[in-house]
NUGU-131191 format. One record per residue: residue in three letters; x, y negated, z of N, C-alpha, C in turn; chain. Coordinates in Angstrom, 1 decimal. Layout:
BEGIN
R | r | n_px | n_py | n_pz | ca_px | ca_py | ca_pz | c_px | c_py | c_pz | c
R | ALA | X | Y | Z | X | Y | Z | X | Y | Z | A
...
This chain:
BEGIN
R | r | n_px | n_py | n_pz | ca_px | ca_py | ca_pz | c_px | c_py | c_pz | c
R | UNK | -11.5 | -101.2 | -42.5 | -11.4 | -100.7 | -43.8 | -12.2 | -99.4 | -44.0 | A
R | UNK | -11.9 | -98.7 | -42.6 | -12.7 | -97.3 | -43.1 | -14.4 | -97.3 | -43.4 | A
R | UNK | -14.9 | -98.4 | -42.2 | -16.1 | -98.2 | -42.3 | -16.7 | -98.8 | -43.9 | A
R | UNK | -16.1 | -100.0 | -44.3 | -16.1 | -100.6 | -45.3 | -15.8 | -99.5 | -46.9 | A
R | UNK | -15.0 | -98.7 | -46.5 | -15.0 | -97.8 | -47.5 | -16.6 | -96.8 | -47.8 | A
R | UNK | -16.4 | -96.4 | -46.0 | -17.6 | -95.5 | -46.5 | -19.0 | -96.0 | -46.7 | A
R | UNK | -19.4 | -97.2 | -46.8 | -20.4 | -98.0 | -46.9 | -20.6 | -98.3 | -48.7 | A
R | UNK | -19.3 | -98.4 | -49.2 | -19.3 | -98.3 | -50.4 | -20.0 | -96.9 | -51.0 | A
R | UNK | -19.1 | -95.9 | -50.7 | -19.6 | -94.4 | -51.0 | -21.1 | -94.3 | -51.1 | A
R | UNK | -21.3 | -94.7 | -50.1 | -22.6 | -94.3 | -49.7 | -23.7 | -95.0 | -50.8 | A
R | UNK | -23.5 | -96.6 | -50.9 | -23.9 | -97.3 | -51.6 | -24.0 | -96.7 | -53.6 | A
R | UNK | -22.9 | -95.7 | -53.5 | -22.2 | -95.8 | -55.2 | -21.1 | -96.2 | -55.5 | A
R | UNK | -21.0 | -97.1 | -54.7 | -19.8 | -98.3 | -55.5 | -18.4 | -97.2 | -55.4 | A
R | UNK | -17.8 | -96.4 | -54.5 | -16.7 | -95.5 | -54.9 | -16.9 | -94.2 | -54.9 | A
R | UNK | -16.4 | -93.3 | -55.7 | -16.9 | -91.9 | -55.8 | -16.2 | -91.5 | -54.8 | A
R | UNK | -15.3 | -91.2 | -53.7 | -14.7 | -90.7 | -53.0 | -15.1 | -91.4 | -51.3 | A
R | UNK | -15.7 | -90.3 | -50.5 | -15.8 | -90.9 | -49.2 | -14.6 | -91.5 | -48.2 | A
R | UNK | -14.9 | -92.1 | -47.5 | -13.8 | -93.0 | -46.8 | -12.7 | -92.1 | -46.9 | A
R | UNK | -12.7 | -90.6 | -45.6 | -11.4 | -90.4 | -45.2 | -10.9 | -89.6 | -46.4 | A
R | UNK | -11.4 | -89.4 | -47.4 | -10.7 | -88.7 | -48.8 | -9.7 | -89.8 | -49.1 | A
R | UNK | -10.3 | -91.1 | -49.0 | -9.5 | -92.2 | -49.7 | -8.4 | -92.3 | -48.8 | A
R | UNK | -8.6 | -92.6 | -47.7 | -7.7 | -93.0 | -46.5 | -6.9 | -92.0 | -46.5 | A
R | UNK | -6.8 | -90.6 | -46.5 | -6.0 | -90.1 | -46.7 | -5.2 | -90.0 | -48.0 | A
R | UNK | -5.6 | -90.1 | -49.0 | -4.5 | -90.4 | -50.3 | -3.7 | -91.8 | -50.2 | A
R | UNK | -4.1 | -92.6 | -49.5 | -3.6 | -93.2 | -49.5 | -2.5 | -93.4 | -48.7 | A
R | UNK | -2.3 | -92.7 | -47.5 | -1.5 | -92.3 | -46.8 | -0.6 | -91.7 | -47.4 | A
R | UNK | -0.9 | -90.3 | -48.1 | -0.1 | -89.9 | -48.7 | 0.9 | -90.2 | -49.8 | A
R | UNK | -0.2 | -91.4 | -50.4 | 0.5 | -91.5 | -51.8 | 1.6 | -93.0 | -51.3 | A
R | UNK | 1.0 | -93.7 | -50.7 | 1.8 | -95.1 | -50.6 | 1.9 | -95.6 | -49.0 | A
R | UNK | 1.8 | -94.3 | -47.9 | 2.4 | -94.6 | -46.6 | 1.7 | -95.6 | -45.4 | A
R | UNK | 0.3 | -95.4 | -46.1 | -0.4 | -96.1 | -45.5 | -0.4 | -95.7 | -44.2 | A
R | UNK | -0.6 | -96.2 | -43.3 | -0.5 | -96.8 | -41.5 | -1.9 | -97.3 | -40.8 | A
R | UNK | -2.7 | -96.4 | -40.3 | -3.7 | -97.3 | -39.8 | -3.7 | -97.7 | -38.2 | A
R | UNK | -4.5 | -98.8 | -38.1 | -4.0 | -99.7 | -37.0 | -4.9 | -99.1 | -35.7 | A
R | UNK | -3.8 | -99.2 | -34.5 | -4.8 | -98.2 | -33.0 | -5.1 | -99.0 | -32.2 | A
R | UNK | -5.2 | -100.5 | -32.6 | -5.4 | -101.9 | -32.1 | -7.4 | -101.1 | -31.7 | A
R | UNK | -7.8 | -101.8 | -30.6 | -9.0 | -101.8 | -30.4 | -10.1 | -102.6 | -31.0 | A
R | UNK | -11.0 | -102.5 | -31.6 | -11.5 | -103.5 | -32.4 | -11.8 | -104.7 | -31.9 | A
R | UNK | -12.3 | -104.3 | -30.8 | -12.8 | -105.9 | -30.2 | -11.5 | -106.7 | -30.2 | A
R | UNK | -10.3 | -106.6 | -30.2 | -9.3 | -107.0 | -29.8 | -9.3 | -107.8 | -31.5 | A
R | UNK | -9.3 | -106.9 | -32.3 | -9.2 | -107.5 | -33.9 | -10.2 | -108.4 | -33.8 | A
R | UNK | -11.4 | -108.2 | -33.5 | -12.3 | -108.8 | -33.9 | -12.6 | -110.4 | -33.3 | A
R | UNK | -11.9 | -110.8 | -32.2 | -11.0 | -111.3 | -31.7 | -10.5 | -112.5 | -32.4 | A
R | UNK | -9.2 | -112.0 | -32.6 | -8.0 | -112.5 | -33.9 | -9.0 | -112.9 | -34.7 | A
R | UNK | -9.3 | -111.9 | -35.1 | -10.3 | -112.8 | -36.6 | -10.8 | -114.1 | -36.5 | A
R | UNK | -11.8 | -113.7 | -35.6 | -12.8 | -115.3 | -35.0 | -11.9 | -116.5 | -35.1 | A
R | UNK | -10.8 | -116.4 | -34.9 | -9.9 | -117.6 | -34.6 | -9.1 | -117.9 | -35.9 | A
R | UNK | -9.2 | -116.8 | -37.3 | -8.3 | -117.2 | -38.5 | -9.6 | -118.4 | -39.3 | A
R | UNK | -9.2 | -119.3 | -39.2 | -9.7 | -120.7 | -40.8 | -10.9 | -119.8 | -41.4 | A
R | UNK | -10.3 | -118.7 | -42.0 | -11.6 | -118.5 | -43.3 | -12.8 | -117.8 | -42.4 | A
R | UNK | -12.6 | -117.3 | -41.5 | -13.9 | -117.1 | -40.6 | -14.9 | -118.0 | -39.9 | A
R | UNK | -13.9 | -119.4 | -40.5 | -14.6 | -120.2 | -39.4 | -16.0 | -121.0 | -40.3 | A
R | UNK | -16.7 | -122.1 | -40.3 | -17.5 | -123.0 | -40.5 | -17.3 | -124.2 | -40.4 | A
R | UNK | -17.2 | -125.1 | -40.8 | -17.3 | -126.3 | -40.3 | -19.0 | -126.7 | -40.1 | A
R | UNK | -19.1 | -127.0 | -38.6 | -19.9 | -127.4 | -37.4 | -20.2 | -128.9 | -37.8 | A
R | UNK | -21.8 | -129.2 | -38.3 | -21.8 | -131.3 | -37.9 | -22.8 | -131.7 | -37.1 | A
């Protein structure tokens, strides 16, 4: 999410850089970010349906 935020920023698309956001959001609605290692996520993901393809 974070890097995805600040790619936005950068781009235009949100006026506020990543950790400005990430942290209001913390603040405001308790946001929690995850200490999972990415490769570990990235992982998981590979294996959820919508990342997948169907192969013929």
């Amino acid at each position: 999410m974070r890097l995805e935020l600040q790619y936005l920023y950068a781009i235009g698309r949100v006026p506020e850089p990543a950790l400005s956001v990430i942290d209001a959001m913390q603040a405001g609605i308790g946001l929690k970010m995850c200490r999972t290692g990415f490769m570990a996520v990235a992982r998981e993901a590979e294996l959820q349906p919508f990342t997948q393809t169907t192969r013929k």
